[in-house]
LOKOL-634724 format. One line per field, with one value per residue (C-alpha): residue number from 0; residue in one letter; x negated, y, z negated. Coordinates in nm, 2 decimals. Each point is the difference from the previous one (the first is absolute). Last residue first. Layout:
// LOKOL-634724
seq <- [NUM|...]
type <- [a|...]
X <- [X|...]
Y <- [Y|...]
Z <- [Z|...]
//
This chain:
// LOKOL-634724
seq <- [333|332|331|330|329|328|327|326|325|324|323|322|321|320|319|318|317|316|315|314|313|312|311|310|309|308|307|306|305|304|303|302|301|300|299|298|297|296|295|294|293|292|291|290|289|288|287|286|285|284|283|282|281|280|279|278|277|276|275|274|273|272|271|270|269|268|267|266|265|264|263|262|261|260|259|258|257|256|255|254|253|252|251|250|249|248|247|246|245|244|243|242|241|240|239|238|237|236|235|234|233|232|231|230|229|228|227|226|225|224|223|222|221|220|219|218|217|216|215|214|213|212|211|210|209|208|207|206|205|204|203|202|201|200|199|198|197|196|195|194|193|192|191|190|189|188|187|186|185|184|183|182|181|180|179|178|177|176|175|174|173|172|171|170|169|168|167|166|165|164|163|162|161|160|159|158|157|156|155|154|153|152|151|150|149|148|147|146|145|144|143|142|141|140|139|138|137|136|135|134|133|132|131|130|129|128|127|126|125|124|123|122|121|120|119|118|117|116|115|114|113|112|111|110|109|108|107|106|105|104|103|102|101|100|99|98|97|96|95|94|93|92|91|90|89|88|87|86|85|84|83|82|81|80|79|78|77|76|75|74|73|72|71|70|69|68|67|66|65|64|63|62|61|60|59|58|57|56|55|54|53|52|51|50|49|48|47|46|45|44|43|42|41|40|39|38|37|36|35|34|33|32|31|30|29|28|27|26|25|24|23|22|21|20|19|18|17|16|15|14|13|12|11|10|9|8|7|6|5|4|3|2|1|0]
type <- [x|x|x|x|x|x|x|x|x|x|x|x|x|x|x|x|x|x|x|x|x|x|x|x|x|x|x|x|x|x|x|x|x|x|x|x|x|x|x|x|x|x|x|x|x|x|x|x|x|x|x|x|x|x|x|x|x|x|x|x|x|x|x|x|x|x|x|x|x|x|x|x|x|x|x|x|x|x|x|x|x|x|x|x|x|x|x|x|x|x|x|x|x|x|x|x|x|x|x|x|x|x|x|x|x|x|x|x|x|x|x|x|x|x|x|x|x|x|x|x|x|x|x|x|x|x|x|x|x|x|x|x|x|x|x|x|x|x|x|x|x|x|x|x|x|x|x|x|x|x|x|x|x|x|x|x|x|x|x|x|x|x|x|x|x|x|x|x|x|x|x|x|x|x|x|x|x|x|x|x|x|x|x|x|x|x|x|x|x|x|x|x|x|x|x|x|x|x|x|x|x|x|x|x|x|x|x|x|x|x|x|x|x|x|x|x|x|x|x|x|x|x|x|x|x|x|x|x|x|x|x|x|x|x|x|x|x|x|x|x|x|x|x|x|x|x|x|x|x|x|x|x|x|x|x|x|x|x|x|x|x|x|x|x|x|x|x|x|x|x|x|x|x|x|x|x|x|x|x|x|x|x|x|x|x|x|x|x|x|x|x|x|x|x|x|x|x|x|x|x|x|x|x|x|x|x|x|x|x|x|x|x|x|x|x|x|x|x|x|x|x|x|x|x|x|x|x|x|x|x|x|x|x|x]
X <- [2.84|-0.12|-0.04|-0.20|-0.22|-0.07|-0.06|-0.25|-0.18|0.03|-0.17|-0.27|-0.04|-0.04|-0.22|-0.25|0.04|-0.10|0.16|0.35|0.22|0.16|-0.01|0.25|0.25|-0.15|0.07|0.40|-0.02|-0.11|0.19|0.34|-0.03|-0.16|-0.39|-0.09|-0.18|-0.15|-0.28|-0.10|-0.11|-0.13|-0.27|-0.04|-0.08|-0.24|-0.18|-0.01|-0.15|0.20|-0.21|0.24|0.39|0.24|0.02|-0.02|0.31|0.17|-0.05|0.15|0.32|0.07|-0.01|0.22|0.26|-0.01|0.04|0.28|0.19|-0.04|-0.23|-0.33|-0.17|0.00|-0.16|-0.25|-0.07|-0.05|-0.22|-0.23|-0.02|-0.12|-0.23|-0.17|-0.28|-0.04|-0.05|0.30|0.22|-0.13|0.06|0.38|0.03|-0.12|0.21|0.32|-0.10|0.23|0.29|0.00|0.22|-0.13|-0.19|-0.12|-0.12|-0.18|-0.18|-0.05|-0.17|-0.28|-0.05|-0.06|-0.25|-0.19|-0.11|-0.08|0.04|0.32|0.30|0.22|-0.07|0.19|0.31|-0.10|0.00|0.40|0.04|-0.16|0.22|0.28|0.04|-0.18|-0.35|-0.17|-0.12|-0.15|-0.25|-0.10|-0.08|-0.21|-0.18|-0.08|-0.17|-0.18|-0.17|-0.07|-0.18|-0.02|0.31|0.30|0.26|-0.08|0.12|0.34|-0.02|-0.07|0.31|0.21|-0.09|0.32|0.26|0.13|-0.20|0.16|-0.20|-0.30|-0.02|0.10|-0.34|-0.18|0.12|-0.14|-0.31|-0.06|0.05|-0.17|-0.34|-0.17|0.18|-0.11|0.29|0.28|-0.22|0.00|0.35|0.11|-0.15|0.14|0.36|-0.09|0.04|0.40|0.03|0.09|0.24|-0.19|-0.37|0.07|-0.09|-0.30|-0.16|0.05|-0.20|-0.29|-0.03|0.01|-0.28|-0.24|-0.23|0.23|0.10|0.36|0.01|-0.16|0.30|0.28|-0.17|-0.01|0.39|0.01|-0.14|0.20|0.32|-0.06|-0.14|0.34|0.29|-0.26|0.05|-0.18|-0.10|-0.24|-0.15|-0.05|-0.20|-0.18|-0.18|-0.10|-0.13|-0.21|-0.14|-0.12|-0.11|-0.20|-0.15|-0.10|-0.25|-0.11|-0.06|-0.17|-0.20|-0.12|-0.08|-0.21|-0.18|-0.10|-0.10|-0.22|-0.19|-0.02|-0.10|-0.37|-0.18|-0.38|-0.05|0.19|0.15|0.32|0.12|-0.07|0.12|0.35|0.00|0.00|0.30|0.19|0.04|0.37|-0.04|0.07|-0.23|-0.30|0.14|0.02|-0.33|-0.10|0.20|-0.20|-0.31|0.06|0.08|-0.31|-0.20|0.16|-0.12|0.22|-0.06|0.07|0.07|-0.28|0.11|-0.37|0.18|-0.13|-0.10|-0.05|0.37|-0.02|0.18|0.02|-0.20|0.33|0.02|-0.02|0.31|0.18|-0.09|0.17|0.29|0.07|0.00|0.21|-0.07|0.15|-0.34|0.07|0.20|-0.23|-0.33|0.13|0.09|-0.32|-0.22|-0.16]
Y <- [3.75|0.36|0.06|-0.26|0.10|0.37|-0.18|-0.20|0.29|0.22|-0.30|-0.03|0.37|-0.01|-0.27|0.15|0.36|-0.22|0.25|-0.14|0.21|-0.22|-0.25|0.08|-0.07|-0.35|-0.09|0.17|-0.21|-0.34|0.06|0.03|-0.30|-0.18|-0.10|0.05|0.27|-0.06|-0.18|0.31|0.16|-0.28|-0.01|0.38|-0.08|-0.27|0.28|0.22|-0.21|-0.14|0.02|0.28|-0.23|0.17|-0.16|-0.33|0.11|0.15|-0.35|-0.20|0.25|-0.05|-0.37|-0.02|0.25|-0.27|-0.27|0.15|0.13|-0.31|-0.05|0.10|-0.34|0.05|0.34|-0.15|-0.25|0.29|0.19|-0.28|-0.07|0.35|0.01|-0.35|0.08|0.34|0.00|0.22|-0.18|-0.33|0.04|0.13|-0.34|-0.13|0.15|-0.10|-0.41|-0.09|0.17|-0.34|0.13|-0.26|0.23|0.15|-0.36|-0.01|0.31|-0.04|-0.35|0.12|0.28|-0.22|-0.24|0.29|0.16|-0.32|0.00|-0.22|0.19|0.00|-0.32|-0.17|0.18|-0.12|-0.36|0.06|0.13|-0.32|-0.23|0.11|0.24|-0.08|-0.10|0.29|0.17|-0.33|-0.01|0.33|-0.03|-0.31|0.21|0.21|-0.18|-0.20|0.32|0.09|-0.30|-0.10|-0.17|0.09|0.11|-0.31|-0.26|0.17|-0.07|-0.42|0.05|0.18|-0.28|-0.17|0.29|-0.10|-0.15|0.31|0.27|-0.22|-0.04|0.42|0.04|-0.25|0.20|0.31|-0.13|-0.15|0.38|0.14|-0.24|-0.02|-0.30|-0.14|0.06|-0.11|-0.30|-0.13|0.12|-0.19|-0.30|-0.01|0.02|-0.31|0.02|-0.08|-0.24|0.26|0.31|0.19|-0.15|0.08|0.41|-0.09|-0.24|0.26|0.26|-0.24|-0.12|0.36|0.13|-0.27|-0.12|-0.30|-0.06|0.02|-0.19|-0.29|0.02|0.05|-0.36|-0.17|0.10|-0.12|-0.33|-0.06|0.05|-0.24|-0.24|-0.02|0.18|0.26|0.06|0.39|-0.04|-0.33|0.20|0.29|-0.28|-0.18|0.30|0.13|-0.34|0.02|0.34|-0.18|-0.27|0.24|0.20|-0.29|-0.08|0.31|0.05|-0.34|0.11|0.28|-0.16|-0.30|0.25|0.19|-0.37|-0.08|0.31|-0.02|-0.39|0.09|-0.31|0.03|-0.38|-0.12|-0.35|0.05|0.31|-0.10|-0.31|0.12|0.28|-0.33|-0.18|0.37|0.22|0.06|0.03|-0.38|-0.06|0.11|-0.20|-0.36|0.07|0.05|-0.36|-0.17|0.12|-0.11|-0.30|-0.08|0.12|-0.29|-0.23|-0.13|-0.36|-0.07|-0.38|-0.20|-0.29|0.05|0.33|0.32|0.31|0.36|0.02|0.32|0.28|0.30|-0.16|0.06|-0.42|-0.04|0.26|-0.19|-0.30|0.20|0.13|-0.39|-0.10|0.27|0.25|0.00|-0.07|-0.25|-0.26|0.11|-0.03|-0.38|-0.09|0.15|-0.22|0.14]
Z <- [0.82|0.05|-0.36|-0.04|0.28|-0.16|-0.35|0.15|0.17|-0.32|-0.22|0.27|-0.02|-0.35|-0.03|0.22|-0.21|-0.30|-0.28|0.09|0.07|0.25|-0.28|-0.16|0.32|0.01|-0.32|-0.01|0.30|-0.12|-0.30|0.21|0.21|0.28|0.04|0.32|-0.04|-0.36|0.14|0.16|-0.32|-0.15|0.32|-0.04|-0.38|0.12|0.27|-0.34|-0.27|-0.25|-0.38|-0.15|0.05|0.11|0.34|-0.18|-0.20|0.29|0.21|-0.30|-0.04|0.41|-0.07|-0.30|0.21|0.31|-0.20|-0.20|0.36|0.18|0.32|-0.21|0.05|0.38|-0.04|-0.25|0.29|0.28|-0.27|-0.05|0.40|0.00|-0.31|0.21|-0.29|-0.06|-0.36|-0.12|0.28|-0.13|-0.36|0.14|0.07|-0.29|-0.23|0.21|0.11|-0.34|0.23|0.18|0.30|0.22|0.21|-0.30|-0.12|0.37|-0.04|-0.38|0.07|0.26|-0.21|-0.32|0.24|0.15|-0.30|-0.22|-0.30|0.02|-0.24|0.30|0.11|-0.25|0.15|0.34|-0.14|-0.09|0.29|0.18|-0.26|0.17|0.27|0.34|0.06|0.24|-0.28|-0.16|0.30|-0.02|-0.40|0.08|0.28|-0.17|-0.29|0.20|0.19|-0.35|-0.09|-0.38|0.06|-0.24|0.25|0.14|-0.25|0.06|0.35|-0.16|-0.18|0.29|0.25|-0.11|0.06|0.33|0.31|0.21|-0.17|0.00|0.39|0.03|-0.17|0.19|0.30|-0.15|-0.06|0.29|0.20|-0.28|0.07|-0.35|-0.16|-0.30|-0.22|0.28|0.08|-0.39|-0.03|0.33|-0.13|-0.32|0.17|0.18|0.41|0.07|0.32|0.25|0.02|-0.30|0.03|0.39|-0.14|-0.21|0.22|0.27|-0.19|-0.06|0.34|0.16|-0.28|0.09|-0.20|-0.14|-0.41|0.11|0.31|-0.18|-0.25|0.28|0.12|-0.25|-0.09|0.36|-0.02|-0.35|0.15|0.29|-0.27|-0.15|-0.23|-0.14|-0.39|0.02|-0.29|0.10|0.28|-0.23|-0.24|0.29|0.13|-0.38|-0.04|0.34|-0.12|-0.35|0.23|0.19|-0.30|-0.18|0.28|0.06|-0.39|0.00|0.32|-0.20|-0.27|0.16|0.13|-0.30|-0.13|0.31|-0.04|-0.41|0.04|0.07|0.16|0.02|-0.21|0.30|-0.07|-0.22|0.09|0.39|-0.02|-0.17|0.33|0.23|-0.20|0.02|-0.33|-0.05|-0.39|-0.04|0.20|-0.23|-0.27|0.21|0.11|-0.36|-0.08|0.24|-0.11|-0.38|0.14|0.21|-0.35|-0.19|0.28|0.29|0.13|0.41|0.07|0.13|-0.16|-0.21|-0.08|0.12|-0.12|-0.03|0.13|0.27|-0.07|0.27|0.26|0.26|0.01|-0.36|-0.05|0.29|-0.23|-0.29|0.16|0.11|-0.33|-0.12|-0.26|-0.40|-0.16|-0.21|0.28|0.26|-0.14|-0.10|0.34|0.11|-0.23|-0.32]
//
């Protein structure tokens, strides 16, 4: 079979098959009396395995090898062929992200597009300084994508970044909240925290509404997280877990300066003192928690409070008594 004809069935260029002849990897077995190169059946069956092999990224020279060394073991060459797919696929995937928050953010011209660039190379750089001031000109400047701030803001270890990635998504509005939300479910703790930290600083809305969510997340740090800011809010559903924390220990202070801030009208307040006497009834508190209860109470206004308070400066704990006196002393001072 002439070249043409090779060609024609076989699907590869003239001209890919002489440079094929030239490299030795298929020569015609034959030759018409024109002189004109004549392909066997076995010719074509070659062709067509060089044509297999490099479709799977193999390189003209690796083909040879497969085809010619009887000492060849693909399972080298495949393995890294594998890993520079996954490179490979891992770049453009990266470049796609790049082009899709370039796109959202509309720019007006290529100026726009430089510096969105720009803010975006800043963000993924080594150094702290170039990341934080990315995350504060993202504001003023050309807006960096919402989805890249979350992505930074979850994976940032510098506070001092953090923090001003934090204030970055606060201003951007509510639409990094889905993909923050996506974080309080991350296998990764430190993901987790951060997510919750960054919707605290959102403002009402579809944040508190989040925060709410949060309440019932198993994780520790995230439901403590959210009751502090939902008490700050004056969210009473952040009650139950706030005094959680003061039994526990976790931020009890901070936890007793929100329920303080949740008890600033007279039902509140009475609904909150009746919740800190039940847990301080209750068999299974241990003593440095029912000192903590105890002391939550101080700043917590109103009539049960003190009829609470002044029971328990008999209480059977002499530490919780003398707390319970102490607080009753300054209240009646005030």
């Amino acid at each position: 079979m002439l070249i043409g004809d090779v060609a024609r069935q076989s699907g590869v260029s003239a001209r890919m098959l002489r440079h094929y002849d030239s490299l030795g990897l298929v020569r015609p077995t034959g030759r018409s009396g024109a002189g004109y190169r004549e392909y066997s059946s076995e010719d074509i069956g070659r062709i067509f395995h060089i044509e297999s092999l490099r479709s799977l990224g193999l390189s003209l020279r690796e083909v040879g090898r497969a085809l010619d060394d009887p000492g060849f073991t693909p399972s080298e060459l495949v393995d890294d062929l594998i890993r520079q797919t996954r490179e490979r696929i891992a770049a453009e995937t990266e470049l796609l992200t790049r082009l899709r928050r370039i796109d959202a953010v509309e720019p007006a011209g290529w100026e726009d597009v430089l510096q969105i660039v720009a803010l975006l190379q800043s963000l993924g750089s080594k150094s702290a300084g170039k990341r934080q001031r990315a995350a504060l000109s993202s504001v003023d400047e050309v807006p960096v994508p919402v989805e890249a701030l979350v992505e930074a803001a979850l994976s940032e270890t510098d506070p001092n970044v953090a923090g001003a990635l934090r204030w970055a998504l606060a201003r951007s509005g509510d639409g990094g909240l889905a993909l923050l939300a996506e974080g309080l479910g991350s296998p990764v703790a430190e993901v987790r925290k951060r997510a919750v930290q960054s919707i605290v600083e959102i403002p009402d809305g579809e944040a508190t509404a989040l925060l709410q969510d949060a309440l019932a997340n198993p994780d520790i740090v995230v439901r403590g997280y959210a009751a502090l800011a939902l008490g700050a809010r004056g969210v009473a559903d952040a009650v139950p877990t706030l005094i959680d924390m003061v039994v526990e220990g976790t931020n009890d202070v901070d936890a007793a300066d929100a329920l303080s801030v949740l008890a600033s009208r007279p039902v509140s307040a009475d609904q909150i003192a009746t919740r800190l006497v039940d847990r301080l009834a209750h068999g299974s508190v241990e003593s440095s928690a029912r000192r903590r209860l105890t002391q939550a109470l101080a700043d917590i206004p109103g009539i049960t409070a003190s009829r609470a308070l002044a029971d328990l400066t008999h209480d059977e704990d002499r530490a919780v008594a003398l707390t319970a006196t102490y607080i009753l002393g300054i209240r009646d001072a005030r």
